[in-house]
LUMDRENDREN-214625 format. One record per residue (C-alpha): x, y, z; residue in one letter. Coordinates in steps of 0.02 Angstrom, whole numbers, padded with zeros to 5 digits, always signed. Layout:
% residues N
XYZA;...
//
This chain:
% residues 452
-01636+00810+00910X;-01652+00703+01063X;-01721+00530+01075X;-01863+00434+01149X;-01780+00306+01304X;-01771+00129+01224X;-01733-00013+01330X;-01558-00066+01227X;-01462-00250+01228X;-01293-00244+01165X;-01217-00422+01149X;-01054-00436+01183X;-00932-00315+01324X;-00777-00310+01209X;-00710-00120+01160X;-00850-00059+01062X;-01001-00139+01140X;-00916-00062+01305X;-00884+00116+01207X;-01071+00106+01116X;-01143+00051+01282X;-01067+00234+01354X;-01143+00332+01193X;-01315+00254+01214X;-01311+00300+01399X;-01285+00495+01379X;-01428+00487+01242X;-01548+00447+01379X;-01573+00231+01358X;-01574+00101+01461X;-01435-00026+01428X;-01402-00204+01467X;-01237-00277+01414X;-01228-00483+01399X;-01090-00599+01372X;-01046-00745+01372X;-00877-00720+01457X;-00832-00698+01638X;-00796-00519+01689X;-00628-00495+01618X;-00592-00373+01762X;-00590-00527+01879X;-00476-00639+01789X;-00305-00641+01712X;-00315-00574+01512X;-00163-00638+01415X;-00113-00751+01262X;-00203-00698+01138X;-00205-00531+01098X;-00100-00402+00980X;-00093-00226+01059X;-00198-00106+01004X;-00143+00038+00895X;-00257+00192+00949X;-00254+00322+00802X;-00361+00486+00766X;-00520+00379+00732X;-00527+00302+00904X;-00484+00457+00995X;-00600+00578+00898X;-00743+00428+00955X;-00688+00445+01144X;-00662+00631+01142X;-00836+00636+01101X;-00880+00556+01266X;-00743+00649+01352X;-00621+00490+01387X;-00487+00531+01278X;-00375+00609+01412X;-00440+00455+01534X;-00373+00330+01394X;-00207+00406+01346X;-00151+00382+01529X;-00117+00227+01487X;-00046+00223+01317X;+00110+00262+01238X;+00123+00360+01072X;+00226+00284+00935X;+00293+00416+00789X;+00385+00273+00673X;+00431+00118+00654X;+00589+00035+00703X;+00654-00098+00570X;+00742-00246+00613X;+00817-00316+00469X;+00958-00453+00488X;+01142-00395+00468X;+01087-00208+00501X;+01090-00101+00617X;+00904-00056+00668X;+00811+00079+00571X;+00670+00209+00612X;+00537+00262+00481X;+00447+00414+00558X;+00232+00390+00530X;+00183+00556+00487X;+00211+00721+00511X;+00302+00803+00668X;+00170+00759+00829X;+00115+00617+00735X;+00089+00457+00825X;-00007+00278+00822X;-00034+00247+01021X;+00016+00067+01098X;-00134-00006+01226X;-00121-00169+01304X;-00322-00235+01256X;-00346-00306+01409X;-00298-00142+01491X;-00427-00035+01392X;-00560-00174+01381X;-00553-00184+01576X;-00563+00030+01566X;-00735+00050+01461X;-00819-00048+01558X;-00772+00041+01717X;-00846+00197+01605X;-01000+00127+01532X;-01060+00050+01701X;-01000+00222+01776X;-01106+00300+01646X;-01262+00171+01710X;-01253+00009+01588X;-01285-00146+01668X;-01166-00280+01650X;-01229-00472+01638X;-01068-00592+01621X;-01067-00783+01600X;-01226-00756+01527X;-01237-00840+01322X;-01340-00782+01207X;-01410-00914+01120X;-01554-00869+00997X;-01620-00689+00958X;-01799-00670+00881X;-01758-00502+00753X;-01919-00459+00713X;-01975-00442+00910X;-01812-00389+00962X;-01799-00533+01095X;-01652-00632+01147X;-01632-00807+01242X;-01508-00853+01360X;-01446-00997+01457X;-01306-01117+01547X;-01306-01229+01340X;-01404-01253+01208X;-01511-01412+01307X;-01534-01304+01463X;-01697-01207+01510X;-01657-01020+01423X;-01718-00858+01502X;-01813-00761+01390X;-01787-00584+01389X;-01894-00434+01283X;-01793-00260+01212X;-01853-00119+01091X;-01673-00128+01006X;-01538-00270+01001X;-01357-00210+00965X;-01225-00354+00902X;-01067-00301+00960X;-00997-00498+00968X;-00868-00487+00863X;-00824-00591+00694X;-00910-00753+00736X;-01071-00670+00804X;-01209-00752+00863X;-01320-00600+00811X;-01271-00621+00642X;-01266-00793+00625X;-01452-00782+00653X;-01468-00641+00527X;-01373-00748+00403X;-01535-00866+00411X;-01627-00730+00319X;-01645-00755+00120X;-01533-00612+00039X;-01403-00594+00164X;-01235-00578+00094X;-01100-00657+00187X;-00915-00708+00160X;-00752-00737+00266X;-00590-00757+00231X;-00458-00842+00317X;-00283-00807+00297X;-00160-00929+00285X;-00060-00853+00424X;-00083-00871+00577X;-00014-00783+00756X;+00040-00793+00921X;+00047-00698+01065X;+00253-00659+01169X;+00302-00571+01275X;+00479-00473+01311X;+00492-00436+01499X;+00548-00240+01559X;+00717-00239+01616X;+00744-00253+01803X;+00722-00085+01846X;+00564-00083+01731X;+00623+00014+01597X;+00591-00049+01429X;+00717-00137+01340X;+00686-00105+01163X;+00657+00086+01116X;+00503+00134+01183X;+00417+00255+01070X;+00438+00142+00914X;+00336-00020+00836X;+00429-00130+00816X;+00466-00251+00657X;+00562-00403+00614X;+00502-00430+00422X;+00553-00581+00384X;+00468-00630+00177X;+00316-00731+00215X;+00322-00693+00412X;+00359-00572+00543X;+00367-00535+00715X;+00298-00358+00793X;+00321-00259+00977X;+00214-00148+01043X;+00264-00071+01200X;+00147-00075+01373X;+00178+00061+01510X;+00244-00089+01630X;+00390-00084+01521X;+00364-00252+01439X;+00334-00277+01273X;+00204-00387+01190X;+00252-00441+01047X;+00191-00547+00890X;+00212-00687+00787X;+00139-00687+00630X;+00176-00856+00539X;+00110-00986+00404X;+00015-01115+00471X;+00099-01244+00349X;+00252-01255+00250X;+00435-01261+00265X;+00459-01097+00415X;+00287-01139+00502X;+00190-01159+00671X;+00171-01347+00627X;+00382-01382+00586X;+00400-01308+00772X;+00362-01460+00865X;+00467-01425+01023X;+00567-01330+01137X;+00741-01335+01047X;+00664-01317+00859X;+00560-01156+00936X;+00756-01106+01013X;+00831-01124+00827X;+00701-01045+00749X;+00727-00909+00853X;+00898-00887+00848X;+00916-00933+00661X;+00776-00770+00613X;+00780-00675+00736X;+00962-00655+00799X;+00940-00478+00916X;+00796-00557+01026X;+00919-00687+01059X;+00924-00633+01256X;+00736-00669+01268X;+00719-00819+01201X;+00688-00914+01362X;+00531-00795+01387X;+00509-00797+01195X;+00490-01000+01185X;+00395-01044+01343X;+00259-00908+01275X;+00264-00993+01100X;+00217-01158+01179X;+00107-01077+01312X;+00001-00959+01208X;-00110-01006+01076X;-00086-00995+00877X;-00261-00924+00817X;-00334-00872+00646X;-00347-00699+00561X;-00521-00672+00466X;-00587-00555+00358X;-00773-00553+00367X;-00887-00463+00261X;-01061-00456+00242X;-01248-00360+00202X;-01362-00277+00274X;-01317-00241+00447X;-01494-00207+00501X;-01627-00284+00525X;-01797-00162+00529X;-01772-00047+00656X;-01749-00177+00773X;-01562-00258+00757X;-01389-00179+00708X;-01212-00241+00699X;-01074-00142+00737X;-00877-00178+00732X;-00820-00349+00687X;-00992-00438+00700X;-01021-00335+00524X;-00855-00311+00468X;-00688-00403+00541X;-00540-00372+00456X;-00349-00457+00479X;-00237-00340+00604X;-00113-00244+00512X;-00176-00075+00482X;-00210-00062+00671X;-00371+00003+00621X;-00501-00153+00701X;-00547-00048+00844X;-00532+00125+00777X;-00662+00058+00614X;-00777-00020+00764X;-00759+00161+00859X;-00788+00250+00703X;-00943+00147+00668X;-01011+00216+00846X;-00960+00403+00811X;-01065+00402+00659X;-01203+00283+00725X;-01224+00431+00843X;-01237+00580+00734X;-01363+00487+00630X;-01443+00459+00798X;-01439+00657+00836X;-01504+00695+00686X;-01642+00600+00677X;-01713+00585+00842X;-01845+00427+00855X;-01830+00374+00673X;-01747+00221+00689X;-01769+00167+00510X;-01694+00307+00437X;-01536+00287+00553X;-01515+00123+00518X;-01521+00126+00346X;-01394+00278+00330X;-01294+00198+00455X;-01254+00031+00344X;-01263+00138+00182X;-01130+00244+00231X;-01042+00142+00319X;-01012-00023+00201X;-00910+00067+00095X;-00757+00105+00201X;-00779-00067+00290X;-00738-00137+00132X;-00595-00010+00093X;-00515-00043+00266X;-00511-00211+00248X;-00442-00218+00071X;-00291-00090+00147X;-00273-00204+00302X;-00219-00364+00193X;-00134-00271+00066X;-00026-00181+00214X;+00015-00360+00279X;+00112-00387+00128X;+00189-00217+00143X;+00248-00250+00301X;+00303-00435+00304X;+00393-00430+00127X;+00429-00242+00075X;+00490-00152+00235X;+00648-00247+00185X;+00667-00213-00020X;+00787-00042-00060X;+00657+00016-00184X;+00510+00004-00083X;+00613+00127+00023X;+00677+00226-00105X;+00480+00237-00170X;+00425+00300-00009X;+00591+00418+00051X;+00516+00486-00139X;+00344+00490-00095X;+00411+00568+00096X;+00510+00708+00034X;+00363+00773-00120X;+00228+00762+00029X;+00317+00868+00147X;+00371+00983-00004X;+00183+00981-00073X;+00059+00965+00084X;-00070+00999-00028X;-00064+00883-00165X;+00019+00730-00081X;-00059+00644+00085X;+00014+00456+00091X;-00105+00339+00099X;-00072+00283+00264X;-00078+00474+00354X;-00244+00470+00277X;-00299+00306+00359X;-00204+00340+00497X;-00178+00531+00550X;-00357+00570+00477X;-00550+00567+00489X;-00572+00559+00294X;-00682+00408+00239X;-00572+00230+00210X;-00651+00218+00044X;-00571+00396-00013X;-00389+00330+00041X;-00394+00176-00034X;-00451+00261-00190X;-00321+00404-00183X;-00183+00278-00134X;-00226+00168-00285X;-00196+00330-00381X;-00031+00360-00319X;+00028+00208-00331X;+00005+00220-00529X;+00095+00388-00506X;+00238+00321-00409X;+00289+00168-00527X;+00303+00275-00674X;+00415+00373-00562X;+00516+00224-00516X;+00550+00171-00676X;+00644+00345-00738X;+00838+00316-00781X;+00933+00304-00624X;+00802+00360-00497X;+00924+00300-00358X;+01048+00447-00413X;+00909+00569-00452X;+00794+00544-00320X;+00772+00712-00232X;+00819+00791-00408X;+00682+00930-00488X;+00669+00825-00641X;+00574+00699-00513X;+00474+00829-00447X;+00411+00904-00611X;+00381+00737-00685X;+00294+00690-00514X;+00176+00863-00521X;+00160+00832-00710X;+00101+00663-00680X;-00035+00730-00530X;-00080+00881-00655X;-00127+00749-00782X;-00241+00647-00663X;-00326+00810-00603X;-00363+00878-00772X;-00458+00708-00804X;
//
C-alpha cells in the first residue's frame, strides 16, 4: 500500500533518526532532520562512546534499504569472546553456531555513514539547530540559539523523536496526564580507552574476538576498529573501595592498572592519559508509555526505550523499531492511527524484554565469565544445543543470531534456566557432563515443560 507525501521532522541525526530518515525517504516524504549538535562529519568524534555490536537485527533493517553490504565495509565480525582472566592464559568462547558473528563498528564511523545515505537518499540536514518546545497536537516544533532567544517556529504533518534517552520530545510528552515514565541509573559507570594498532597497523590483540577482562563488580571490554586500534571500555562503580572516585591521579590510575589488569600492562601510558582525558558518564535504563501521541508524534530508539550497553543490542532494538515501523507503514497506507498504535503495542513488549536481558547480561559478564560452573553450565547447555538444534536455542543466539521477538527469548531463557539448575545440581556433573544420563534427564526435563 503506498502512502500519501507528509512533510516529516525527525529530531535528532544519531543512528536511527539517520537510518529512519532513509526509510521515510523511499516511502515518498519529505524529511527534515534537526539537532542540536554540530555536524559530526566536521568535527573530531571520540571519548565517549562503546563500539557498536551490529547483529542480525541491524543488518536485516539495512538490508532492507540495501546498505548492508555498504556498512559491513567497515566492520569486523566477531565469532566469540576472548576471556581474560588473571593467572590464565586467555580463553575463546565461540557466539553461535559456525558463520556466526556480532560485528565491531566504531559509532562515529557509522553515525558519520547514514547520514551520507539519508541526505543521499534526499533528507535535509539542519545542525546546531535545538529543539526547544514541540506543540503535539499541531505537530509543530520551536527552535532557537537558548531558551531566552527569539525561536523559529516551524509547522510538520508528523514529528519523529529520535533524541535519544533524555529527549526533548518526550520530555514534553511526559507533561501529559497518564504518561508512564521511569529511569534507572546504574551504579556503574564507564569510560571510553583506547589501545593503539601496532606500528605497522596491525592489531595487537586478536582481531576477530571481544574482548573481556571480568573483573567481580567491574570490567574492561575491546572491540576492534579496522584502523587496527582497539577501543576499549571501562566499566566501573562510581563509589566504593575499586572506583572512578579512589582514582584521583596519574600514578593511582597506573596501579590500578597494573594491579587488575596485568596483560594491558604495555598500554598503560595510552590507557591512563585516556582515563583522565575521556569522560566517566552514566548508563540508563529508560522506560516509558505510550510512544504516540495521535497520529501526530512517535518515539523511536532510546527516546522510548534506552537500555544499559551489554547485550549490544541499543542500536539493533532502535533499527528493529524502524523495520517494523515500516511494514506497519506498508500495510496500512495513510492510516496513521492504526500504525501508530500497532507500532507501540507491538513493540513495548520486547523493549521491556531487551532491557531486562541487557542488565541481567551485565552481571553475566562482569561476575560469571570467570566462575567454573557458569562454564561448565554453558559447555552443558553448548554441547545439548548443537546435539538438539531443535529443542535448544541459547538465549543469547536468539537475541543475537535471530529476528524472533525479545520478549520470546527472555521468556524461553527464563525457562531454561530452571532446566539447567536442576541439571547442575545432579551428583558429580563435573565428571558426567557430556554423559547420556545428562542428556536424558535434560530431554526429560524439556519433555515435561512441553507437555504442560
Amino acid at each position: 500500500m503506498t502512502q500519501t507525501s507528509k512533510n516529516i521532522a525527525i529530531i535528532g541525526s544519531g543512528l536511527v533518526g539517520s537510518l529512519l530518515a532513509i526509510y521515510l525517504r523511499k516511502l515518498g516524504h519529505t524529511i527534515t532532520v534537526f539537532d542540536r549538535r554540530p555536524d559530526i562529519r566536521t568535527i573530531e568524534f571520540s571519548g565517549r562512546s562503546i563500539n557498536l555490536a551490529m547483529s542480525n537485527r541491524g543488518w536485516k533493517s539495512l538490508r532492507k534499504v540495501g546498505l548492508e553490504e555498504r556498512i559491513k565495509e567497515i566492520a569486523i565480525p566477531l565469532d566469540k569472546r576472548a576471556m581474560h582472566v588473571n593467572e590464565k592464559p586467555v580463553y575463546f568462547q565461540k557466539y553461535g553456531k559456525e558463520g556466526e558473528a556480532i560485528w565491531s563498528i566504531s559509532r562515529g564511523i557509522l553515525n558519520k555513514k547514514m547520514i551520507d545515505f539519508a541526505e543521499e537518499a534526499g533528507a535535509k540536514f539542519r545542525f546546531n539547530e535545538k529543539v526547544w518546545d514541540v506543540s503535539l497536537p499541531d505537530a509543530k516544533i520551536f527552535t532557537g540559539e537558548s531558551e531566552k532567544s527569539e525561536w523559529k517556529e516551524y509547522q510538520f504533518d508528523i514529528i519523529f523523536g529520535c533524541d535519544g534517552a533524555f529527549s526533548r520530545v518526550r520530555h514534553k510528552m511526559q507533561r501529559r496526564s497518564r504518561f508512564d515514565y521511569s529511569q534507572d541509573f546504574l551504579d556503574v559507570g564507564y569510560k571510553e580507552l583506547t589501545i593503539p594498532a601496532n606500528p605497522d597497523g596491525t592489531h595487537k590483540l586478536n582481531k576477530n574476538s571481544f574482548h573481556i577482562w571480568p573483573r567481580g563488580r567491574f570490567m574492561l571490554i575491546a572491540m576492534p576498529n579496522i584502523d587496527g586500534s582497539f577501543t576499549c571500555t571501562l566499566f566501573l562503580p562510581f563509589e566504593g573501595e575499586v572506583s572512578f572516585e579512589k582514582i584521583t591521579n596519574k600514578a593511582e590510575a597506573t596501579g590500578f592498572f597494573k594491579t587488575y589488569f596485568p596483560n594491558v600492562r604495555k598500554e598503560i601510558e595510552n590507557l591512563t592519559s585516556d582515563f583522565f582525558k575521556n569522560p566517566t558518564s552514566a548508563m540508563v535504563t529508560m522506560k516509558c508509555y505510550p510512544w504516540t501521541y495521535w497520529n501526530k508524534v512517535a518515539l523511536v530508539g532510546d527516546s522510548a526505550h534506552a537500555i544499559v550497553p551489554f547485550y549490544g543490542q541499543g542500536m539493533n532494538a532502535g533499527f528493529e523499531d524502524i523495520f517494523m515501523l515500516n511494514q506497519l507503514m506498508e500495510t496500512h497506507g495513510d492510516d496513521w492511527d492504526t500504525i501508530f498504535k500497532l507500532y507501540q503495542e507491538q513493540r513495548k513488549p520486547n523493549a521491556d524484554a531487551i532491557a531486562e536481558l541487557s542488565y541481567r547480561n551485565f552481571v553475566e559478564m562482569s561476575s560469571k565469565t570467570a566462575d567454573p560452573k557458569f562454564l561448565l553450565q554453558k559447555k552443558i547447555e553448548k554441547r545439548f544445543a548443537q546435539r538438539h538444534p531443535d529443542k535448544w536455542i541459547p538465549v543469547y543466539s536468539r537475541v543475537t543470531f535471530s529476528e524472533r521477538p525479545y520478549a520470546e527469548a527472555l521468556a524461553i531463557g527464563d525457562r531454561q534456566e530452571e532446566i539447567m539448575q536442576q541439571i547442575m545440581q545432579m551428583p558429580n556433573i563435573e565428571e558426567q557432563w557430556d554423559s547420556e544420563a545428562v542428556e536424558k534427564k535434560l530431554l526429560g526435563l524439556l519433555n515435561n515443560i512441553e507437555g504442560h
